[in-house]
Residue frames relative to the residue before (quaternion, step in Angstrom):
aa qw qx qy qz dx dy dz
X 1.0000 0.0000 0.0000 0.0000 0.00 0.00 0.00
X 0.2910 -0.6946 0.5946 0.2816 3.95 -1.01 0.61
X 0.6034 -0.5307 0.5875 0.0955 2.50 -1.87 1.18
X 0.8271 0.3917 -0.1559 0.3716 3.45 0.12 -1.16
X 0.5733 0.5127 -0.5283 0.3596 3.67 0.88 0.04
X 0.5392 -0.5801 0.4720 0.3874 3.30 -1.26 0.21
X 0.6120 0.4348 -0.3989 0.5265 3.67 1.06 -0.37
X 0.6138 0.4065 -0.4970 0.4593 4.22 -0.22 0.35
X 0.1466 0.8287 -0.5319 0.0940 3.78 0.06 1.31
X 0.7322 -0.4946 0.3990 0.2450 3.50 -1.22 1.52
X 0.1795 -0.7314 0.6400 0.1523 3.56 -0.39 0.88
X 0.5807 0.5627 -0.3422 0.4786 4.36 0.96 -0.86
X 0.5888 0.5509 -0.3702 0.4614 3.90 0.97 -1.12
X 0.8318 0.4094 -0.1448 0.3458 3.25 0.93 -1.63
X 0.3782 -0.7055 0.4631 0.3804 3.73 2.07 0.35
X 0.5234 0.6408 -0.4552 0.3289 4.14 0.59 0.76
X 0.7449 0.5065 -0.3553 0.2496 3.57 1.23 -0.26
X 0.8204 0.0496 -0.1944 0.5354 3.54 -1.03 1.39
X 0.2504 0.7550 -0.3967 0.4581 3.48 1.77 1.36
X 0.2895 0.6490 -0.7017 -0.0510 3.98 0.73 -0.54
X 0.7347 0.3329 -0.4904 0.3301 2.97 -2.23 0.67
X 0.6733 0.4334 -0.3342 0.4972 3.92 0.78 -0.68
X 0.0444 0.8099 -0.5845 -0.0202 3.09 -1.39 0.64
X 0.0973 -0.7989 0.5825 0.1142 3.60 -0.81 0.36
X 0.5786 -0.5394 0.5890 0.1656 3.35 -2.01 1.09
X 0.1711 0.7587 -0.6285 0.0097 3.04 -1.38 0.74
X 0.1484 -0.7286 0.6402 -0.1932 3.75 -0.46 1.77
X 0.4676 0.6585 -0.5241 0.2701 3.37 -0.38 1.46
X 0.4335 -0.7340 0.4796 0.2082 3.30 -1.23 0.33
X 0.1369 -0.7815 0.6034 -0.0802 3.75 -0.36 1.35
X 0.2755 -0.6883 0.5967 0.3071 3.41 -1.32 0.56
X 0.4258 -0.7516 0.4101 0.2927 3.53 -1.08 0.96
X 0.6546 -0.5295 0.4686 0.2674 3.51 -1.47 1.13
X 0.7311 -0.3723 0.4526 0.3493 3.35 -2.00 0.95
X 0.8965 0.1946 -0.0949 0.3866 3.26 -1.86 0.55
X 0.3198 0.7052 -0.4959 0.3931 3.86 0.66 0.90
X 0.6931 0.4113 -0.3846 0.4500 3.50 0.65 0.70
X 0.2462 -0.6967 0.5635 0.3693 3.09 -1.58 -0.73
X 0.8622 -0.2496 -0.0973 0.4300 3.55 -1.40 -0.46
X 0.8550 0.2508 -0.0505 0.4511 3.49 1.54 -0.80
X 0.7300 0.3103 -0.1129 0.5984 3.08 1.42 0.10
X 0.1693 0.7028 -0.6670 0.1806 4.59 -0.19 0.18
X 0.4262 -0.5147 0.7115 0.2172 3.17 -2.21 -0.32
X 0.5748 -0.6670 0.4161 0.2271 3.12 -0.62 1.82
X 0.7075 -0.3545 0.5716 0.2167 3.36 -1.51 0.64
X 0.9033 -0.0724 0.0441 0.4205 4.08 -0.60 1.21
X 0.4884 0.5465 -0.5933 0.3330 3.36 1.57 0.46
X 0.7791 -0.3834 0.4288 0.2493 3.26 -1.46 -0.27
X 0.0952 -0.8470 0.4936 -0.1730 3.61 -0.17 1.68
X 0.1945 -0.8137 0.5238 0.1603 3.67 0.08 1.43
X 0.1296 0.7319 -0.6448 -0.1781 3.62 -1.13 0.08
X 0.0513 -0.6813 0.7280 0.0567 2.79 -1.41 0.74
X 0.1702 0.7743 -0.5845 0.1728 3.68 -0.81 1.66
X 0.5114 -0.5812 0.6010 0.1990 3.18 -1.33 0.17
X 0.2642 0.7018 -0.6351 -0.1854 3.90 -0.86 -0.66
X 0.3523 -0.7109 0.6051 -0.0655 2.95 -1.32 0.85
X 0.0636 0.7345 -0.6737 -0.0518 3.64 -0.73 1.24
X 0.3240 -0.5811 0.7459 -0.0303 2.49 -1.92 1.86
X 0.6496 -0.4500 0.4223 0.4441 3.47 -1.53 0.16
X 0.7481 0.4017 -0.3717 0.3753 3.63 0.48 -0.66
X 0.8206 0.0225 0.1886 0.5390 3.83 0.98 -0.63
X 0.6611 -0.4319 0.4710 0.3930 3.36 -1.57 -0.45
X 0.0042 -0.7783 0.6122 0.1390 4.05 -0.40 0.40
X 0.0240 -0.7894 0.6133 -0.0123 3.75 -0.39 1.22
X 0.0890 0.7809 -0.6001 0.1490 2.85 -1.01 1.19
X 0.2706 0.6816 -0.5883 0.3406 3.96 -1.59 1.16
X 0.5360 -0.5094 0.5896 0.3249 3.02 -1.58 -0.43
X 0.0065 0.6427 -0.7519 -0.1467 3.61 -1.59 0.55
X 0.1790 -0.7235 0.6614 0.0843 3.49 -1.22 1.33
X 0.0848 -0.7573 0.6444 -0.0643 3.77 -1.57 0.70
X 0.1588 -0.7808 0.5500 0.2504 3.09 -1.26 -0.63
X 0.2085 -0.8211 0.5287 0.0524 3.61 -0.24 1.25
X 0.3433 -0.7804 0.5145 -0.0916 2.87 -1.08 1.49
X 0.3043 0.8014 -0.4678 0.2151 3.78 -0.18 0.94
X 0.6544 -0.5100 0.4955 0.2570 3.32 -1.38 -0.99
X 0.3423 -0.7343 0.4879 0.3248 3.54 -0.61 1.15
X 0.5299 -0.6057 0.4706 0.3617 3.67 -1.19 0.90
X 0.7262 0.5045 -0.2786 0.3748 3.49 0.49 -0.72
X 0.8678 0.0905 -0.1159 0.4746 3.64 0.75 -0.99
X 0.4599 -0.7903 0.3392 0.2211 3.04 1.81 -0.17
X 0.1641 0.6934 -0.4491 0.5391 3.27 1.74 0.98
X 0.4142 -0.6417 0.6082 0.2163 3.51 -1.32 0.75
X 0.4340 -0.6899 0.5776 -0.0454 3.16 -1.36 1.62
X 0.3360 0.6735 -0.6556 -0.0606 3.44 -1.55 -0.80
X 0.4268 -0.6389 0.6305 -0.1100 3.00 -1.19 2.10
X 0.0606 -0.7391 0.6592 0.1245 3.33 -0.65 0.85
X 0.0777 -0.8203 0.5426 0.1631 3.81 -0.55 1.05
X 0.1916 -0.6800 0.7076 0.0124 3.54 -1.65 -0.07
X 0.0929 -0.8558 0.4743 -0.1845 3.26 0.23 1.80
X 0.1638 -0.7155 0.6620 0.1519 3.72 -0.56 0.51
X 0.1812 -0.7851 0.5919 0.0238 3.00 -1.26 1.29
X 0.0260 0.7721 -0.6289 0.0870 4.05 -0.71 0.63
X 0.3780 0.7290 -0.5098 0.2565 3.71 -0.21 1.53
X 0.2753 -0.6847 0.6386 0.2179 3.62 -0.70 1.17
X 0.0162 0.5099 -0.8476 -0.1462 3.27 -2.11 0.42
X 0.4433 -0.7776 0.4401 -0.0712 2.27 -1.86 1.35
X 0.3678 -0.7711 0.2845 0.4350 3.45 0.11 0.39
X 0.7435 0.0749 -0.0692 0.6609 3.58 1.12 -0.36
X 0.4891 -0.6159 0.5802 0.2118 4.03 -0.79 1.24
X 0.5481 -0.5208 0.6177 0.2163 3.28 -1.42 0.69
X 0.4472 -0.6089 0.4783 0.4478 4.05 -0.95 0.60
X 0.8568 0.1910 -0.2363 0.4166 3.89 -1.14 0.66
X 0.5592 0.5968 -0.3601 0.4487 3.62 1.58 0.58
X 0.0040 -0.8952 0.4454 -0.0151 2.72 -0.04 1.74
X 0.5573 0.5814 -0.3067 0.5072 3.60 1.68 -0.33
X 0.4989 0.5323 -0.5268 0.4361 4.27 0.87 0.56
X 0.3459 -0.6351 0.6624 0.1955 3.42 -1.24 0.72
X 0.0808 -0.8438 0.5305 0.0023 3.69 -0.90 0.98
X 0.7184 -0.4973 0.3458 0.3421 3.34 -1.52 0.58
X 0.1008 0.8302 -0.5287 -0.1454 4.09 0.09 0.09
X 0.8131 -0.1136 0.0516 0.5685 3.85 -0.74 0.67
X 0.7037 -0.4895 0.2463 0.4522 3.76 0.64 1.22
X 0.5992 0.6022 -0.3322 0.4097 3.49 1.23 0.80
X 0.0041 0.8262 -0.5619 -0.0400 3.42 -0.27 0.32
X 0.2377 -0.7928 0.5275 0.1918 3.75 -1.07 1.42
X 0.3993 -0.6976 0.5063 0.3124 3.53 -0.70 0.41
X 0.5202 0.7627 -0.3567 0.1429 3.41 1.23 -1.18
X 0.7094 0.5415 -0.2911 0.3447 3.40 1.01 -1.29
X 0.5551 0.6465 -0.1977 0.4846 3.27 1.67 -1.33
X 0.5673 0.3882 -0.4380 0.5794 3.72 0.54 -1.17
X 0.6717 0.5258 -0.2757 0.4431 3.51 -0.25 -1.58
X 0.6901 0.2544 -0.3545 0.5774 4.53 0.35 0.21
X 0.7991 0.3416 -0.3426 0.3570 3.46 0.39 -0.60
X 0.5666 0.4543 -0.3821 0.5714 4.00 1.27 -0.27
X 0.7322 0.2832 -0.4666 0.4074 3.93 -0.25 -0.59
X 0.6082 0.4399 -0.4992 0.4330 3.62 0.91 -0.67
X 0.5876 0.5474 -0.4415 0.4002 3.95 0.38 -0.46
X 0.7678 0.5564 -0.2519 0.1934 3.69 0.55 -0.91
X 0.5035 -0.7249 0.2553 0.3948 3.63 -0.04 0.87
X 0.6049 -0.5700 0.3886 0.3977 3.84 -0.66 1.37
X 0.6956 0.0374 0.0808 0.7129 3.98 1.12 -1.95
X 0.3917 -0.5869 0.7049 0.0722 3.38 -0.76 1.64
X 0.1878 0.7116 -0.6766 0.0232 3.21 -1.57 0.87
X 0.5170 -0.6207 0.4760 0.3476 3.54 -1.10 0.94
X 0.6888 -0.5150 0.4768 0.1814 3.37 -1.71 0.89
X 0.7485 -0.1486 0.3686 0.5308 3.00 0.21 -2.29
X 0.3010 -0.7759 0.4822 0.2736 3.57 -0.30 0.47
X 0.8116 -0.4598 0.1016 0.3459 3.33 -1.05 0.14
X 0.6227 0.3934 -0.3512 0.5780 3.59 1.41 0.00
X 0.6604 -0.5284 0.3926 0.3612 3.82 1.00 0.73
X 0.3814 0.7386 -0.3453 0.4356 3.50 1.31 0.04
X 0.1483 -0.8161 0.4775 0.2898 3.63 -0.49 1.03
X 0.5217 -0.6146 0.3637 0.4666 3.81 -0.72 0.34
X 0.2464 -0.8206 0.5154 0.0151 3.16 -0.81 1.40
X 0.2780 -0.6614 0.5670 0.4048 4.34 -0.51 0.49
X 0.1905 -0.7152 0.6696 0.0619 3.36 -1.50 0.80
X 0.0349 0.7736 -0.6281 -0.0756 3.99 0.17 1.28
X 0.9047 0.1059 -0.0614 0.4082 3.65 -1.49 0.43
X 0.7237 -0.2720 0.1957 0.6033 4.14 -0.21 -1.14
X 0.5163 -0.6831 0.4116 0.3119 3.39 -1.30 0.20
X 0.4752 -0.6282 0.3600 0.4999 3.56 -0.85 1.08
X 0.3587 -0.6212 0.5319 0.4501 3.56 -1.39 -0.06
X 0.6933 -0.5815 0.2354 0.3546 3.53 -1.68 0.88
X 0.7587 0.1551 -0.2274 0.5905 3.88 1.20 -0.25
X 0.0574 -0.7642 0.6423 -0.0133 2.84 -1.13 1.80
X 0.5788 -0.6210 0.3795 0.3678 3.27 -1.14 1.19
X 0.7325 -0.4480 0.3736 0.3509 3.81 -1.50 0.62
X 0.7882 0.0105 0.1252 0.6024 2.86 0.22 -1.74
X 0.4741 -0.6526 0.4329 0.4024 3.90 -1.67 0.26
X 0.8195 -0.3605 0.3476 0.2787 2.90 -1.41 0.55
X 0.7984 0.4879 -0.0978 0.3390 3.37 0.96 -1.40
X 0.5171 0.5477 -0.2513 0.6078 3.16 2.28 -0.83
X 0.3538 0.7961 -0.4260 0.2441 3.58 1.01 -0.18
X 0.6227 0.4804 -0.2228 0.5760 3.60 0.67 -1.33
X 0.5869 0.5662 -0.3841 0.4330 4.10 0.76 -1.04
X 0.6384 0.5948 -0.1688 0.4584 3.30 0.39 -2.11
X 0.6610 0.3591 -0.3034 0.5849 3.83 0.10 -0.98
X 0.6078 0.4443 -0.4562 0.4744 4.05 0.05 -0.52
X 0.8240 0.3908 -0.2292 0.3402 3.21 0.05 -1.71
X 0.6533 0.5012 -0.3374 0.4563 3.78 1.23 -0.49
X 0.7228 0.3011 -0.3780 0.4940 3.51 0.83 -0.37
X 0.5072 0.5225 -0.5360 0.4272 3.75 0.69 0.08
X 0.6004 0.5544 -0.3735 0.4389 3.93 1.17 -0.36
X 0.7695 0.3541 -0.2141 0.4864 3.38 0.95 -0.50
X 0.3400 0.5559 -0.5615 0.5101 3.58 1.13 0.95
């Protein structure tokens, strides 16, 4: 486990190990770690990553819980213009002090330390949108498809050609 990230945080500093019932707040700003994205869209390398958690010792582990907020930076799927999604992710993950045998998907307590990184890093890429797509563009305008010419703004009811029909079908109403 690293020492030096700002996201691997002393459970002994924070007075939480083999405590159940104590908890402690944590409200801080962290830059966010390599490789936070996916194919078209992530959260840049060293921007700014809000947490706002709780942790909670339970008899079995650490229960962290909150929100981590960001902003993800990518590409609309459709036109491929550059985006940014501001996200706001709830987060809800026990570490455990000691893994079940053949559990290999629990996050665990390691030498009274516990990393958040792996957790932040499941709950944001799973949050991010597979094909990012822009809302509204810059005049508030939703993005509209445009196939071939554009229709003009008054189109007749009915076609011309059904004309000869219509006349049948209106005077057979008035028999």
């Amino acid at each position: 486990m690293r020492n030096r990230s700002e996201l691997v945080l002393d459970l002994r500093k924070l007075g939480l190990i083999d405590r159940p019932g104590e908890w402690s707040r944590l409200d801080t700003t962290v830059p966010a770690p390599e490789d936070l994205r996916i194919e078209m869209i992530g959260v840049p390398e060293g921007s700014p990553i809000e947490l706002a958690l709780q942790l909670e010792s339970v008899v079995e582990g650490i229960y962290v819980s909150g929100s981590v907020r960001a902003a993800a930076q990518g590409q609309d799927a459709r036109t491929l213009e550059d985006l940014e999604l501001p996200l706001d992710v709830a987060i809800t993950e026990l570490f455990v002090y000691e893994r079940e045998p053949g559990d290999e998907e629990s996050y665990t307590v390691d030498r009274d330390r516990i990393d958040l990184e792996p957790a932040i890093r499941d709950a944001v890429v799973m949050a991010l949108p597979f094909r990012p797509v822009k809302d509204e563009d810059e005049d508030g305008e939703a993005f509209r498809y445009t196939l071939g010419e554009d229709l003009p703004e008054s189109v007749p009811e009915t076609d011309p050609r059904w004309s000869a029909l219509k006349n049948l079908l209106d005077e057979k109403k008035e028999s």
